[in-house]
Backbone bond lengths (Angstrom), bond angles and torsions (degrees), N, CA, C in turn:
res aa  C-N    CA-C-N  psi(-1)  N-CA   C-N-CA  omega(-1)  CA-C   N-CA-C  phi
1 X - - - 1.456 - - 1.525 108.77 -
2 X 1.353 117.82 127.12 1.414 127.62 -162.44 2.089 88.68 -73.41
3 X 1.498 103.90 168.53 1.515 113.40 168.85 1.064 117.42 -47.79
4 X 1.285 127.78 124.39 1.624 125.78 173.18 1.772 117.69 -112.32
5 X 0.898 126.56 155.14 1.698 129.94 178.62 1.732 87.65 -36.60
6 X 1.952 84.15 127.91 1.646 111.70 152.49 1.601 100.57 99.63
7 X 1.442 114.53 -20.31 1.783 118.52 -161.51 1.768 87.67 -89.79
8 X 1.342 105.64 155.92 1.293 117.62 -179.57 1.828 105.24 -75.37
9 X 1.186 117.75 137.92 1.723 115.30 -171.94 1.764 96.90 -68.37
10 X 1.074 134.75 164.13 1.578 129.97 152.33 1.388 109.61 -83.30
11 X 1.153 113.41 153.43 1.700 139.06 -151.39 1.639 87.92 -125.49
12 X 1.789 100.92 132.46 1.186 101.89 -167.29 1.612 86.52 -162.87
13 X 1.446 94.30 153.22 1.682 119.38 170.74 1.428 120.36 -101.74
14 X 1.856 121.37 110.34 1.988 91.01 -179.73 1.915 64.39 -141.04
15 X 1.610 83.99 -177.95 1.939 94.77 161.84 1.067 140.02 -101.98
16 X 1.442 102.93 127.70 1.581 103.75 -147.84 1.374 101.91 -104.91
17 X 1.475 100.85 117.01 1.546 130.32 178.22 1.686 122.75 -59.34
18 X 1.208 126.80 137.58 1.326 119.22 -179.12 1.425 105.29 -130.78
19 X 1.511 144.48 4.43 1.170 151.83 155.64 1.710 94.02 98.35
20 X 1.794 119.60 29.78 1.238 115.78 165.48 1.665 90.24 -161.72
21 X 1.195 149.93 -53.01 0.783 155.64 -169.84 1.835 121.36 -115.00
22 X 1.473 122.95 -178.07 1.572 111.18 -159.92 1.846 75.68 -166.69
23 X 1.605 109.50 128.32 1.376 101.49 159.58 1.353 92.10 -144.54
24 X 1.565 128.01 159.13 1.405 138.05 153.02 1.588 105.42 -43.35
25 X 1.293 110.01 118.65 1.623 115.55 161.68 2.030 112.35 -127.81
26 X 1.528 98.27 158.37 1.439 84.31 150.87 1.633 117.77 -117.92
27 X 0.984 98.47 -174.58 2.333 101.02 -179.74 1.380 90.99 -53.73
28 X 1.425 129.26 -66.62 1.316 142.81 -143.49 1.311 105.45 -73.92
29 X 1.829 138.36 -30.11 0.838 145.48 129.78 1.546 121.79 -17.53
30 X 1.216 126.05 -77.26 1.370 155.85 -170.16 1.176 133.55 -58.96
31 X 2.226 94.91 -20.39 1.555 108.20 -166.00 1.293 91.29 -86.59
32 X 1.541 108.32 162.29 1.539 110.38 -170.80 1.916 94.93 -98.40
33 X 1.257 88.87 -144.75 1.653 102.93 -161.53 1.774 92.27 -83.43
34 X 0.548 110.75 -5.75 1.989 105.88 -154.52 1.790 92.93 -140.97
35 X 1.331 128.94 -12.56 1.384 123.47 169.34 1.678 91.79 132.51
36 X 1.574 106.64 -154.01 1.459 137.06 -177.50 1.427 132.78 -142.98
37 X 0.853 138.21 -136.56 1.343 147.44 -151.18 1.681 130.15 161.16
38 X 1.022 116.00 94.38 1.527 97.53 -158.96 1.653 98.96 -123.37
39 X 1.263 115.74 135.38 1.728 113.43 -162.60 1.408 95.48 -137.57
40 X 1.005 103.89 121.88 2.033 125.78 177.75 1.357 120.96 -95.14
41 X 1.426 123.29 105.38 1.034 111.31 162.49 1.691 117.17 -151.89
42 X 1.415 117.79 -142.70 1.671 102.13 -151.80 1.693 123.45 -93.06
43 X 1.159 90.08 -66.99 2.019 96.26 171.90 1.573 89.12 -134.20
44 X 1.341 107.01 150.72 1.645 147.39 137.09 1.648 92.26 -32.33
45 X 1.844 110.20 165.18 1.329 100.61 159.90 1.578 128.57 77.27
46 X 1.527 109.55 -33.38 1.961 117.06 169.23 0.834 92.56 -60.00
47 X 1.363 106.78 172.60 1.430 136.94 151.17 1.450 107.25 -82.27
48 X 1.548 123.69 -16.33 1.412 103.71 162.46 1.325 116.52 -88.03
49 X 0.915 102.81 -31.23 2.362 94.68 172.78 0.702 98.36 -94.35
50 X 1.251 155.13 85.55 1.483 172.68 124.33 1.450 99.27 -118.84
51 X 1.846 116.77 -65.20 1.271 100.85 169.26 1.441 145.43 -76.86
52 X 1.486 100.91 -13.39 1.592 111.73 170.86 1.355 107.21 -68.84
53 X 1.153 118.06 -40.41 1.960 115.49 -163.09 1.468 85.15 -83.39
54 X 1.517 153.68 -31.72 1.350 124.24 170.43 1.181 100.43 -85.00
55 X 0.854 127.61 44.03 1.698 118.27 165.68 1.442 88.31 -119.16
56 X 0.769 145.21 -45.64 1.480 150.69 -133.54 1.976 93.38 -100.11
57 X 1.276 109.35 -58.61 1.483 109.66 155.27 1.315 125.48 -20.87
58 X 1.256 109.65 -74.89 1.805 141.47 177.86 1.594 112.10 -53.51
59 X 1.360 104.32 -17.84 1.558 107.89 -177.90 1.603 93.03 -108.60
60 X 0.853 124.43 4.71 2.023 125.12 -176.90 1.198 94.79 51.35
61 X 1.416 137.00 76.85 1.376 149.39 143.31 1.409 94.56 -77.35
62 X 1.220 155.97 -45.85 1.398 148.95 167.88 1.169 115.72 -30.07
63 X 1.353 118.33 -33.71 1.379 133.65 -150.55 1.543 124.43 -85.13
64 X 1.578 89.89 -24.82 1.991 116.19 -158.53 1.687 86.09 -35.21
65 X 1.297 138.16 164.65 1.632 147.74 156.31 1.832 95.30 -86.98
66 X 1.416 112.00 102.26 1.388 116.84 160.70 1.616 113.94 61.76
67 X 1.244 100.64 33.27 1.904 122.39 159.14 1.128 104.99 -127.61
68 X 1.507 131.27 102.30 1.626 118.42 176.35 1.578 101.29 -84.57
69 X 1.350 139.42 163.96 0.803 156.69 -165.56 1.927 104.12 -119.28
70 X 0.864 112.63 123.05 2.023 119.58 -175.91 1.161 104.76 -148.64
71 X 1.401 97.33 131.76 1.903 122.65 171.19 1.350 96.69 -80.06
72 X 1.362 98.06 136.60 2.082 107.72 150.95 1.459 107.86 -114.30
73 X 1.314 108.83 126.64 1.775 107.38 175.55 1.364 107.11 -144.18
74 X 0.864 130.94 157.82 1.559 143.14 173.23 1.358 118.72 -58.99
75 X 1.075 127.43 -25.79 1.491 134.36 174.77 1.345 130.10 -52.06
76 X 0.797 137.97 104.75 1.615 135.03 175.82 1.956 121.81 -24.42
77 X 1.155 98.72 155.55 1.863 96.61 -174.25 1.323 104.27 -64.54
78 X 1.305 132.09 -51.69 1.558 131.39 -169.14 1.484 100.19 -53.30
79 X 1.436 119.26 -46.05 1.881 116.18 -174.01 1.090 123.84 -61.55
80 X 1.828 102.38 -35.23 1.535 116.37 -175.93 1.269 115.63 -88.03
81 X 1.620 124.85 -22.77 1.141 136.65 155.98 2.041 120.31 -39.35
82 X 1.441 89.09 -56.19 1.404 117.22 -177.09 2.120 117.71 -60.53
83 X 1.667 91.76 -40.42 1.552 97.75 -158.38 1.701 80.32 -96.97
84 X 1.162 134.75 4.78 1.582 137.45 -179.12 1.428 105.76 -87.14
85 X 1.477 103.79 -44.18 1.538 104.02 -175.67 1.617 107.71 -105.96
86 X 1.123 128.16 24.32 1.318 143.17 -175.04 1.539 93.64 -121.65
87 X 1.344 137.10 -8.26 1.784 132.15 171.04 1.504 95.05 -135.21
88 X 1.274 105.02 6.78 2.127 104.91 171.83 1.523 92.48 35.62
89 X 1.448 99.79 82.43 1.534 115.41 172.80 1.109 113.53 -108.72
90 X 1.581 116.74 132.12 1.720 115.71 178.33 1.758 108.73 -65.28
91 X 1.822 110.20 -17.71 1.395 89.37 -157.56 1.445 111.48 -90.33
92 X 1.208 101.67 -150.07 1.381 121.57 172.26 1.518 134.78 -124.50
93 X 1.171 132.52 152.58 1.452 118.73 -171.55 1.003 114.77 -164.33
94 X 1.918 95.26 126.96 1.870 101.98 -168.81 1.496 114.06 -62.29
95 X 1.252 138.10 144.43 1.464 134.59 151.12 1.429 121.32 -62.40
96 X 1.322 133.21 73.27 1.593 132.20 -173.35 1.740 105.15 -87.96
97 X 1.232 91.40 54.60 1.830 112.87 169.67 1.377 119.40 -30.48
98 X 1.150 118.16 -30.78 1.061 132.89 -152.61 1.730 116.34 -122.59
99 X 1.422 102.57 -26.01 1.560 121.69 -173.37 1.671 109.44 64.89
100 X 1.050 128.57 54.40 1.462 135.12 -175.58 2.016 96.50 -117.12
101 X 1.175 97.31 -26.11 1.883 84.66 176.53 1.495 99.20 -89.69
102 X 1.225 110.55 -32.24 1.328 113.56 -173.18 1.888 105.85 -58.22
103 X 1.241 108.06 -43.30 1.278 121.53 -161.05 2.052 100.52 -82.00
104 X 1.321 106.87 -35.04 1.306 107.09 164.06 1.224 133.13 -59.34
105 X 1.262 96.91 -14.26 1.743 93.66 176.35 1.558 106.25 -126.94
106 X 1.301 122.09 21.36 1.044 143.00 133.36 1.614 115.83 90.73
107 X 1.394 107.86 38.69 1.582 154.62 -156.39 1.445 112.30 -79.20
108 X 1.755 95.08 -70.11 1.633 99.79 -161.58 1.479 122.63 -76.13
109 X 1.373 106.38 124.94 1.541 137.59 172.27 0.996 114.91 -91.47
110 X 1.561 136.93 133.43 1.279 146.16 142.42 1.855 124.25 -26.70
111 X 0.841 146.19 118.03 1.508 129.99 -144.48 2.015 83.89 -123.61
112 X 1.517 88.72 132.59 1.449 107.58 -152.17 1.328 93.65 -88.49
113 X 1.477 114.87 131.76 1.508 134.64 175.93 1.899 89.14 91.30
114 X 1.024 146.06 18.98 1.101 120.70 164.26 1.803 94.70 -149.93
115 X 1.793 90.84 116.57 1.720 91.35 -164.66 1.505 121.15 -72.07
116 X 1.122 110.39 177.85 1.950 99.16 -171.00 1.234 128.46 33.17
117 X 1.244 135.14 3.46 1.359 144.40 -170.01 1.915 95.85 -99.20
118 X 1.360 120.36 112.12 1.373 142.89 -177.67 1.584 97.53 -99.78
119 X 1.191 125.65 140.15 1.320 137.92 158.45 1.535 123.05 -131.52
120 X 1.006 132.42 163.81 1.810 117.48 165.45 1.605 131.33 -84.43
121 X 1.566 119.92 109.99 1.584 92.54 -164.08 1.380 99.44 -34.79
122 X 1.564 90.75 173.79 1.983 123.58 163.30 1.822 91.72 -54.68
123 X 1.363 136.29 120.27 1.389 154.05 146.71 1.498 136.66 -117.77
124 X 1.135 144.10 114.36 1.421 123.24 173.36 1.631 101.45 -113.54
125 X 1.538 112.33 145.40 1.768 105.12 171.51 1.655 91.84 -136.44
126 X 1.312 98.27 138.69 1.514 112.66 163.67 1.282 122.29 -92.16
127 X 1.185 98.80 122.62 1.846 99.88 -170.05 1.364 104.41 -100.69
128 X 1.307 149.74 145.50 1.278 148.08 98.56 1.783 129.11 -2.14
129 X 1.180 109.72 162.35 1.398 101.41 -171.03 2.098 106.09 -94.18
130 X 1.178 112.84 24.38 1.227 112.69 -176.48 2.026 85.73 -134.34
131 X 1.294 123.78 29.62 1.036 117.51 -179.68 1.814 125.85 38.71
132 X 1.320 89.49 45.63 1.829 106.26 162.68 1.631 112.09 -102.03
133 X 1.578 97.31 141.96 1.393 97.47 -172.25 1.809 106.32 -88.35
134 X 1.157 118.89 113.21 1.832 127.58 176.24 1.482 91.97 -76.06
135 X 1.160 110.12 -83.03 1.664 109.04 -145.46 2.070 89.60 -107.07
136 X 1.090 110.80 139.80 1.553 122.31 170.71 1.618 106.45 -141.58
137 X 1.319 98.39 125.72 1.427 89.00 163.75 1.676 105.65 -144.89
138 X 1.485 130.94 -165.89 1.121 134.92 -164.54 1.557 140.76 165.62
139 X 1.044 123.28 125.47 1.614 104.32 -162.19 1.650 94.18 -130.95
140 X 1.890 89.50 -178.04 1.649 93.03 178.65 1.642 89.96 -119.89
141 X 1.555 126.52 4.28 1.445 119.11 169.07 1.561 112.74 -86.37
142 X 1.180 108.39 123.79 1.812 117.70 -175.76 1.306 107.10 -80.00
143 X 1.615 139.36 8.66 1.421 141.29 169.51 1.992 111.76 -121.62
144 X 1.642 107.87 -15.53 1.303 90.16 175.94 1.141 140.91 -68.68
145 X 0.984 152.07 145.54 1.805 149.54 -177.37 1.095 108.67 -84.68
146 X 1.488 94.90 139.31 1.132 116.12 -175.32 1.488 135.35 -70.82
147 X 1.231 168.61 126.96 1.661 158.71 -67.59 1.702 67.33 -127.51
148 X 0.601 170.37 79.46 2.037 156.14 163.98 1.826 103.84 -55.96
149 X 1.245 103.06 -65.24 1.934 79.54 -177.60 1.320 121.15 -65.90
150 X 1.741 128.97 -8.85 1.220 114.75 169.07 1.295 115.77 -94.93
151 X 1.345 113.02 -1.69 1.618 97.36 -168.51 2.409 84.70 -103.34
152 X 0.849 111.53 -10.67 1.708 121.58 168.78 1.240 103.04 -77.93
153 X 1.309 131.14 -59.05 1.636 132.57 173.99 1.907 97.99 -42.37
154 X 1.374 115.71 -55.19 1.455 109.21 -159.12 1.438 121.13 -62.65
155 X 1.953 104.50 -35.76 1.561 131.81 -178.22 1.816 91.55 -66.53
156 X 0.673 137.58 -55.79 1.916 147.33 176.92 1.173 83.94 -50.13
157 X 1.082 147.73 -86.70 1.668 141.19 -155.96 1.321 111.66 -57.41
158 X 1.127 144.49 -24.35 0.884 139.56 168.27 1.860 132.21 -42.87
């Protein structure tokens, strides 16, 4: 069972992509003054993360005051580097190369019709700045949208 409201988030190290550069970070590192945002989903490159991360743009998720907002995806830094500045994205996005953050928060699925290939369902969790999980949510549909005024109501409460 992935993190749910009140459980401490897991604290993790991957490289965190900026659509020019790639450095080792951890969450706890990364969280801003007021908490984070952490949003899971499958490959760089779809047509659905292409359209979710401009959605996420378009809604001023960039914007939160001292909540940064960060993708985790499976994709390597050079791809995520690439498909970052290929949608001129403000954000950022961990490299979970490996699927071990994915798997820490208890995410990664086998992705159906393509064998051995693990991805993280669709997830977003709002963290706090002491790395508590507020708002978690998560699906096993790779096109549904995401709760946006509750998981915006939760980043405001903060």
């Amino acid at each position: 069972m992935h993190p749910t409201e009140g459980d401490d988030a897991p604290d993790f190290g991957a490289l965190l992509c900026d659509g020019e550069t790639f450095r080792e970070r951890t969450l706890e590192e990364a969280t801003g003054d007021r908490g984070a945002v952490l949003v899971f989903f499958g490959f760089v490159f779809s047509a659905i993360s292409d359209n979710w991360w401009r959605r996420y743009e378009r809604g001023d998720w960039a914007e939160f005051d001292e909540v940064p907002v960060y993708g985790v995806g499976r994709d390597g830094p050079y791809a995520i580097n690439a498909f970052l500045r290929g949608i001129d994205s403000p954000f950022s996005i961990f490299a979970d190369v490996d699927g071990e953050v994915a798997d820490a928060y208890d995410l990664l699925v086998e992705r159906e019709g393509m064998a051995g290939t693990k991805t993280p369902r669709r997830a977003v969790f709002v963290l706090d700045d002491e790395g508590e999980v507020r708002h978690a949510w998560s699906t096993d549909e790779w096109i549904h949208p995401v709760p946006v005024e509750e998981l915006e109501e939760t980043i405001e409460g903060l």
